[in-house]
N, C-alpha and C positions, 0 to 999 in steps of 0.2 A: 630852390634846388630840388630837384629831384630825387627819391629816394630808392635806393633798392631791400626790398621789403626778406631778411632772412627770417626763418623761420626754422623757431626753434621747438622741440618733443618735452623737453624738460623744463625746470621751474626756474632756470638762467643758463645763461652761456657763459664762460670768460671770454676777456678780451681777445686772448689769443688762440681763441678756439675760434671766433667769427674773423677772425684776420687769415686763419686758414680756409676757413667756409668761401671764401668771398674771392677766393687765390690771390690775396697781397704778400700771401707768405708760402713758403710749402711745407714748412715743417714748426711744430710749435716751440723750435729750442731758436729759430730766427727772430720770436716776438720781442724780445728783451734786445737783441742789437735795433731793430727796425723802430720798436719806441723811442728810442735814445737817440735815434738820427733823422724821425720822423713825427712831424706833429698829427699826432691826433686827437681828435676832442670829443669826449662822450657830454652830449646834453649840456654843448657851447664851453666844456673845460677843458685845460689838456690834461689829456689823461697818459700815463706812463708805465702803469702797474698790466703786466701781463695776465694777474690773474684775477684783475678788476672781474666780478659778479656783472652780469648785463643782464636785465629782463624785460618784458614785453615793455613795450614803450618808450623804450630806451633808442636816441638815438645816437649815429658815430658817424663824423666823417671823420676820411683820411684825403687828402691829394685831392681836395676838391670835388669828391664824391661821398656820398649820403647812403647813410643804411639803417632801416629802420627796423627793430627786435621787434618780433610777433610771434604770438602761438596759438595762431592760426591764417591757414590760405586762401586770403580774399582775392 
C-alpha cells in the first residue's frame, strides 16, 4: 500500500490532528464520533483514542489508505 507521507514541525502529532491534516475530518471535535464508527489502525492496531501521541515513523491507515508521520520532506 502506498503511503501519504504527513509531515509534522513538532515532536508528535495526535490522532486527531492528522485526521484533520489529511481532510478525513474537518473539525477536531468529529475525531471521537469518526473513531467509534471507523476503523483505524496505527502500526497494524486499532486505534480509537483521539489524542493518541503519533511520531515520526508512526504509521495509520484509515479506509484503505496509508499515512506515514515524518519530520522531515523527502
Amino acid at each position: 500500500m502506498e503511503r501519504e507521507r504527513v509531515v509534522i514541525k513538532e515532536s508528535y502529532i495526535t490522532l486527531s490532528q492528522l485526521l484533520k491534516a489529511v481532510d478525513i475530518i474537518a473539525t477536531g471535535g468529529e475525531a471521537k464520533w469518526f473513531l467509534m464508527e471507523n476503523d483505524v489502525f496505527l502500526n497494524g492496531e486499532r486505534e480509537t483514542r483521539r489524542g493518541k501521541k503519533l511520531y515520526p515513523g508512526d504509521i495509520i491507515e484509515v479506509d484503505g489508505k496509508g499515512y506515514e508521520v515524518t519530520d522531515e520532506d523527502r
